[in-house]
C-alpha atoms as a printed R data frame, in Angstrom:
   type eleno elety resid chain resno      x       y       z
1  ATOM     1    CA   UNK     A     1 -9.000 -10.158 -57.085
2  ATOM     2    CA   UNK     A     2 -8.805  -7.908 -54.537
3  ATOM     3    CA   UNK     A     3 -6.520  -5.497 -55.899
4  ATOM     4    CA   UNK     A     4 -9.299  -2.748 -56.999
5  ATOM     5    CA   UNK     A     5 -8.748  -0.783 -53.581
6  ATOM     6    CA   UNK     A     6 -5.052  -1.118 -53.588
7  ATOM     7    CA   UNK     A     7 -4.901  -0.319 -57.485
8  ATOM     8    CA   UNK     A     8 -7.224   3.236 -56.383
9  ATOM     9    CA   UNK     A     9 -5.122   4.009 -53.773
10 ATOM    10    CA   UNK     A    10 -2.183   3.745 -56.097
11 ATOM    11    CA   UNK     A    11 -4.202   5.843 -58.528
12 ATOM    12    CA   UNK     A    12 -4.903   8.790 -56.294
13 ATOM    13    CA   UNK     A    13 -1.502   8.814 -54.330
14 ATOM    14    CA   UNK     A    14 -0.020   8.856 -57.827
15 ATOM    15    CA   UNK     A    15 -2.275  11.807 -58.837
16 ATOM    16    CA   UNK     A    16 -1.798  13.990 -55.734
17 ATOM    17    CA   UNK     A    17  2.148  13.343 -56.252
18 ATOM    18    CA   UNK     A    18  2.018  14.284 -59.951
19 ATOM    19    CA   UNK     A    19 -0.588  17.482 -60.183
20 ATOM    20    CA   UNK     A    20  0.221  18.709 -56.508
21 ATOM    21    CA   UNK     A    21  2.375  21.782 -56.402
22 ATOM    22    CA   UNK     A    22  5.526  22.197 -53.420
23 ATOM    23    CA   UNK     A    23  7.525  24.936 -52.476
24 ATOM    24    CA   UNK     A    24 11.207  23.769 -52.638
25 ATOM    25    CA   UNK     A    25 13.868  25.672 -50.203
26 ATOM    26    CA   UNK     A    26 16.473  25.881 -52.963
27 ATOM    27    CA   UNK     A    27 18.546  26.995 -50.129
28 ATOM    28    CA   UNK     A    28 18.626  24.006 -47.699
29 ATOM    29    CA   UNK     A    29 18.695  21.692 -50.979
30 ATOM    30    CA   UNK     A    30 21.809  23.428 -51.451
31 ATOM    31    CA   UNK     A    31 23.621  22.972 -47.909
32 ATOM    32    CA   UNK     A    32 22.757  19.175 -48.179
33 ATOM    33    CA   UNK     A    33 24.410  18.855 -51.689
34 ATOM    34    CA   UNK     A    34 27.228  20.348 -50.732
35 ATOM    35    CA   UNK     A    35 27.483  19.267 -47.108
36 ATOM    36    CA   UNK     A    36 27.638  22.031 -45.236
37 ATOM    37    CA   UNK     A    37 25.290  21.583 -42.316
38 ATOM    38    CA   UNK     A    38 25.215  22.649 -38.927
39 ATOM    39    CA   UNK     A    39 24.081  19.277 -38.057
40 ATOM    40    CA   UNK     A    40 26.585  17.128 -39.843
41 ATOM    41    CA   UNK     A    41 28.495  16.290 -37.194
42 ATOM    42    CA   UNK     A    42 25.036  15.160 -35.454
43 ATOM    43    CA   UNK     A    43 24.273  13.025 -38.462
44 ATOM    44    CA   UNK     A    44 27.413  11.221 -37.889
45 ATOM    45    CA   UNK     A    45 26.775  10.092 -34.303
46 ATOM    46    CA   UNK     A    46 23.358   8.907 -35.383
47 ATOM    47    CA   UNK     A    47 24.982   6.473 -37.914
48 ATOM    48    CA   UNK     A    48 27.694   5.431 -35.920
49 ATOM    49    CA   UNK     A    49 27.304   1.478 -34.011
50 ATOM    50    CA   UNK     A    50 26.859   2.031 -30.001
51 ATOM    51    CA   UNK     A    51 28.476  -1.423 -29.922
52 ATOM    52    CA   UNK     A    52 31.437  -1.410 -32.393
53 ATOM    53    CA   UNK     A    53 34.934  -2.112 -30.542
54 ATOM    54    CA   UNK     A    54 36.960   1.175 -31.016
55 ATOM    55    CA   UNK     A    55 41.101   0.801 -31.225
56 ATOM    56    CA   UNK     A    56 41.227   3.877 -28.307
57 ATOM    57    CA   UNK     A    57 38.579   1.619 -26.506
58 ATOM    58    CA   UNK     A    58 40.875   0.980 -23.668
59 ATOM    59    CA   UNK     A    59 38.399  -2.204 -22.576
60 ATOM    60    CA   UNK     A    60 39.087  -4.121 -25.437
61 ATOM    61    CA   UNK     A    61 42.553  -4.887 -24.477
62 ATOM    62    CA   UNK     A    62 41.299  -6.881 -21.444
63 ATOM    63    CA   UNK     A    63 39.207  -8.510 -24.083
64 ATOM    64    CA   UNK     A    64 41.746  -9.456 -26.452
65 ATOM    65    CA   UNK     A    65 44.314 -11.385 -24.348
């Protein structure tokens, strides 16, 4: 029991998603496809570890003998 609420939240999200109408920008969809973004070099850096040991890190050496 107890599922009533979360079933008619379920219900209604589903509803909203599946009678709602949205504008699509055909345009940006298409930059993203095919990669060509202003901001891909940006989206790089924001995947990339802070803390992974580059092989131009010149303070690894140190670390390594």
């Amino acid at each position: 029991m107890g599922r009533g609420r979360a079933k008619a939240k379920q219900t209604k999200v589903a509803r909203e998603l599946k009678y709602s109408t949205h504008d699509t920008d055909f345009d940006a969809l298409q930059r993203e496809l095919s990669g060509k973004s202003s901001q891909n070099s940006h989206d790089e850096d924001e995947f990339k570890d802070p803390y992974a040991i580059e092989d131009d890190d010149e303070d690894y050496d140190d670390y390594r003998r």
